[in-house]
N, C-alpha and C positions, 0 to 999 in steps of 0.2 A: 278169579284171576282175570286180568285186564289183557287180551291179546293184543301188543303192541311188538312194536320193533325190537328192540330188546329182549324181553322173553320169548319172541320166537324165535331167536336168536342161541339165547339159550336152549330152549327146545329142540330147535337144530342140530345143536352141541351134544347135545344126549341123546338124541335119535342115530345122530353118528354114529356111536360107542358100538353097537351089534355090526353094521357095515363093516368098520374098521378091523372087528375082530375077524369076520367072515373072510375077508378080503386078505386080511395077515397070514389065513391059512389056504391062501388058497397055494396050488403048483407051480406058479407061473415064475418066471426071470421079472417080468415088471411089475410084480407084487411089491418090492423095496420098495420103490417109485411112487404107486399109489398109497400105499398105508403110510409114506411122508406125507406124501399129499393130502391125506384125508385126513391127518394128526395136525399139518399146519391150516389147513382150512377151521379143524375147533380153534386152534391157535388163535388166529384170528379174529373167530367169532367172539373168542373172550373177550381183549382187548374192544371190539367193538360196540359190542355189546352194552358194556358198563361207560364208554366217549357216551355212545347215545342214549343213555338210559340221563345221563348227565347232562346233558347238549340241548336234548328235545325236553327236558324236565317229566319223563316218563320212569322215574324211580319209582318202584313198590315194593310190598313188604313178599310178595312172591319171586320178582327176582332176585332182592337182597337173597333171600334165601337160596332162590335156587342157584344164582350162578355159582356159590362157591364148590355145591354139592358137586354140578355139570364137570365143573375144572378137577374137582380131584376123582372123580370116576373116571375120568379121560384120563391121566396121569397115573394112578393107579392100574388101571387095566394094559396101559404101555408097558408099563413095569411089568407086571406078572407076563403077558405075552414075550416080551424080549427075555425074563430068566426062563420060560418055559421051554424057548428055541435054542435054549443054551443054558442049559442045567447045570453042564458040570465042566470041567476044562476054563481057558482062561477068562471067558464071558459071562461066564455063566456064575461061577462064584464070583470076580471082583463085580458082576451085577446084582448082588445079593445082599450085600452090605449096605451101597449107598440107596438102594431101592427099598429096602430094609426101615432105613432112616427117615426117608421120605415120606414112605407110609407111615409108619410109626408116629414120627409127628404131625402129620396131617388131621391122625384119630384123636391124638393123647391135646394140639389144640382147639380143634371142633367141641371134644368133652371141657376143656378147659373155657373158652366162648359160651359154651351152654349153662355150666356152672355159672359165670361171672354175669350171664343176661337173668340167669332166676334171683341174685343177690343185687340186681338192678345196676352192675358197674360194669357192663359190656363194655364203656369207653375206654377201661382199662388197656382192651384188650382188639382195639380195632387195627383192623390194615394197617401197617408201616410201610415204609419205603423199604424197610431189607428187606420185606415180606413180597414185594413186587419186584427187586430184583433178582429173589430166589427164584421165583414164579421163570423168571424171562426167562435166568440159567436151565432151568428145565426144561422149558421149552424146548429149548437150543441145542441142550442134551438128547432129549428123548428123538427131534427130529432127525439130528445125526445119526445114531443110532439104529431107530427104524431103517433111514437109507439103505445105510450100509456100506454102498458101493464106492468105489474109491473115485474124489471126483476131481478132473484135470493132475490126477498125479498127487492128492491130497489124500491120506489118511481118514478119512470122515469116521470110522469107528471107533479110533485113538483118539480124536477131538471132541467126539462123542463122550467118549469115557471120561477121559480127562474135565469135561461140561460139567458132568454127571456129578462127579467129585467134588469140583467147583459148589454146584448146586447142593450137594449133600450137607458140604461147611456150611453154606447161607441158611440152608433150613436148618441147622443146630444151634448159627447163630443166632438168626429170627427167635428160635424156639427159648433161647434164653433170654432173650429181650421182652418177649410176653409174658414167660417165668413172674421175672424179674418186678415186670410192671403188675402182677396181679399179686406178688406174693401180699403187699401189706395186707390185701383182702381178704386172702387166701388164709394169713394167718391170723386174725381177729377172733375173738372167744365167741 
């Protein structure tokens, strides 16, 4: 592995993931506040990550790999900690569905990616644009969300949810679009 900007970046981003958790439980009133803070800062680093892996021409076959891993470990473990703080009652379950979803697809396309790279037609099945704006909706989501707190007279956990949902259609959209584009291969004798 080539330690450059970029993958340390990534590196970053999943070193975070124990922090965040740590920090999500701790006692405190500004615990909201930081565990946004430390969920947008991965935030960030995604996004930046992949400008500069592009930018500086410091692409490899360890970052391709790992940023996608970093981003859904951070997305995923949002998820499970926000339905853990809220198991049952109004958050708890409408967070279980679309968190549900999100994982779900995450797993069912990585297996679907891993498949189509051993049959050699990974092109199938690259990055799209609805696949980067689901991305952002989650973001957007999960940042709300963590918050929590309601800000200048805004609802941040109902815009939150409501992201969330947003985000949950894109990822089922995305996820038919990859479907869709891997079935001829998928179905070949």
């Amino acid at each position: 592995m080539r330690y450059n900007i970029p993958n340390l970046l990534t590196l970053l981003r999943i070193a975070l993931i124990p922090v965040f958790v740590v920090v999500f439980y701790l006692p405190y009133d500004w615990v909201h506040a930081l565990t946004a803070a430390i969920f947008a800062l991965a935030a960030v680093t995604d996004w930046l990550d992949g400008y500069l892996a592009r930018r500086l021409g410091q692409m490899s076959a360890f970052g391709a790999f790992l940023d996608p891993v970093a981003d859904k470990l951070m997305v995923a473990v949002a998820l499970v900690l926000l339905i853990d703080v809220n198991p049952s009652g109004l958050h708890g379950g409408v967070l279980a569905m679309p968190a549900a979803v999100i994982i779900g697809r995450e797993i069912a396309i990585s297996a679907l990616r891993e498949w189509m790279a051993e049959l050699g037609e990974r092109t199938h099945v690259a990055v799209s644009m609805i696949g980067k704006i689901k991305t952002t909706a989650q973001m957007i989501a999960l940042l709300l969300l963590l918050y929590q707190k309601p800000l200048w007279g805004i609802p941040i956990v109902t815009l939150g949810m409501v992201a969330l949902y947003v985000a949950a259609i894109l990822t089922l959209w995305s996820m038919f679009i990859y479907l869709r584009a891997a079935w001829p291969v998928l179905m070949r004798d």
